[in-house]
N, C-alpha and C positions, 0 to 999 in steps of 0.2 A: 664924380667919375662917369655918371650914367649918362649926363647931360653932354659934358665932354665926348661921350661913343655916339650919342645922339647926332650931336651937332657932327663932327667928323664925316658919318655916313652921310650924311644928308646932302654936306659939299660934291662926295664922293658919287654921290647916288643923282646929283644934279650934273657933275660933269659927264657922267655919262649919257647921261640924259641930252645932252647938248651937242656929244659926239657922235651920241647915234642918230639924232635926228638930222644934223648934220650929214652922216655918211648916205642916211637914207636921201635924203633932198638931191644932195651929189651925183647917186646914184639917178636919180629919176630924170633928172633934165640932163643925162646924157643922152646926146643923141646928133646926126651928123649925116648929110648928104656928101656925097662927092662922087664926080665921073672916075671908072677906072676903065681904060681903053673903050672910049664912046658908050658903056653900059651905066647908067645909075645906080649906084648904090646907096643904101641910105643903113647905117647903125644907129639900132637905138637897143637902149636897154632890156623893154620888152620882148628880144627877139631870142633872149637868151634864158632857159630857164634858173641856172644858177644866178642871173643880176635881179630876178623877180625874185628868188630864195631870200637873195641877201637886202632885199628892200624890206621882204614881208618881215622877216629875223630881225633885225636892228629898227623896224618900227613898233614890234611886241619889245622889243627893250627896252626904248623910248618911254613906250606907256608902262612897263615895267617899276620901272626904275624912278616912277613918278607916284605910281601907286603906294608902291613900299615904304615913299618918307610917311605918307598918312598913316599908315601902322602904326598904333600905339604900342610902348613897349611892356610887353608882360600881356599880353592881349593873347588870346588864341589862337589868330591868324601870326602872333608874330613868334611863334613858336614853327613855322612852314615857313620863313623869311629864309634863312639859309639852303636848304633844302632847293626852295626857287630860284636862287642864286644859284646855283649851283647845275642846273637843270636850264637857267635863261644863258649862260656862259657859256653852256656846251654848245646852243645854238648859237651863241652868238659866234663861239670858234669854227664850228661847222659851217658855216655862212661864209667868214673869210677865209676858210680853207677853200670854198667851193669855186668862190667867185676868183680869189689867187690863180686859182690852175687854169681856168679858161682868161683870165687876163695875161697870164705868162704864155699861152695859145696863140693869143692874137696878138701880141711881141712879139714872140720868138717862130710860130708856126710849129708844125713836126715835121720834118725831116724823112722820118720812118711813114708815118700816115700820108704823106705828100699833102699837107695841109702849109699852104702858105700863111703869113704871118699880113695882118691887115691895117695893123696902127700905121703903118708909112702910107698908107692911103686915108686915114682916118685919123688922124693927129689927136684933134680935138676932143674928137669921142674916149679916143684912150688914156689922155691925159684926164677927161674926167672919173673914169673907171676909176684910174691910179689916185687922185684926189679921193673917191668913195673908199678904196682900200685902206689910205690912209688914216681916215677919219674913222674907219672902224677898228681900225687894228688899237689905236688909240682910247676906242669906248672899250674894247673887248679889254684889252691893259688894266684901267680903271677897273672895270669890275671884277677882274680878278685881284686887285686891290682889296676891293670891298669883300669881297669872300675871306680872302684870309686876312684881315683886318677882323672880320667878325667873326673865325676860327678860335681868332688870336684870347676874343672879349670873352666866346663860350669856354677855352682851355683854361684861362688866365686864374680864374677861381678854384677851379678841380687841381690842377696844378701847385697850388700855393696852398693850400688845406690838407694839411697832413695830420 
């Protein structure tokens, strides 16, 4: 059974790994010139601090979630595994929460703040955004998987020992 939780997480703990580094990559090579009435404009990632949140976030998950399969189990360190999970999740949901709102910004624009909406000028740049969102909403998925997946491994015994 241990080897079976083993192997499980590991899948678990590599697809994320693959989604985040994915969303972060996504994330980083967006970027885009285009004229909008005779002026240059150029978006890029960088210019926004929550797409630099959600690169730095989902790259500490990356290495995260790389680290952890090396944990041995029953180890000292792997008694703080959930705990980290738990803690690396929140950032990772904070990140797509952050990045979400100013990507639905530059969709949508405000109305109320008189802020126009910039993707019909910027296509590409926002379709890549929308591609990073996706790819992390995806890792964030996953490891909330693995959290309660490994909820499930720490209850399962307390539970069943009466």
């Amino acid at each position: 059974m241990a080897k079976l939780y083993r192997l499980i997480t590991a899948v678990l703990r590599l697809a994320v790994a693959g989604a985040a580094a994915a969303a972060a990559i996504i994330m980083v090579t967006s970027h885009e010139t285009t004229s909008f009435f005779g002026i240059e404009m150029e978006a890029k990632y960088s210019y926004t601090p929550s797409f630099i949140f959600f690169v730095v976030a989902f790259a500490v998950g990356f290495a995260y979630s790389l680290l952890v399969i090396l944990v041995r189990p029953g180890s000292t360190a792997s008694r703080l595994v959930l705990l980290s999970d738990v803690v690396v999740g929140m950032l990772l949901a904070g990140a797509v929460a952050a990045t979400g709102a100013i990507a639905d910004v530059g969709k949508n624009g405000n109305e109320h703040a008189g802020w126009l909406p910039i993707c019909p000028q910027v296509r590409a740049y926002c379709v890549h955004v929308e591609g990073a969102l996706i790819a992390g909403f995806v890792s964030l998925l996953v490891h909330f998987l693995i959290i309660m997946y490994s909820l499930h491994a720490v209850a399962e015994p307390l539970c069943c020992s009466h």
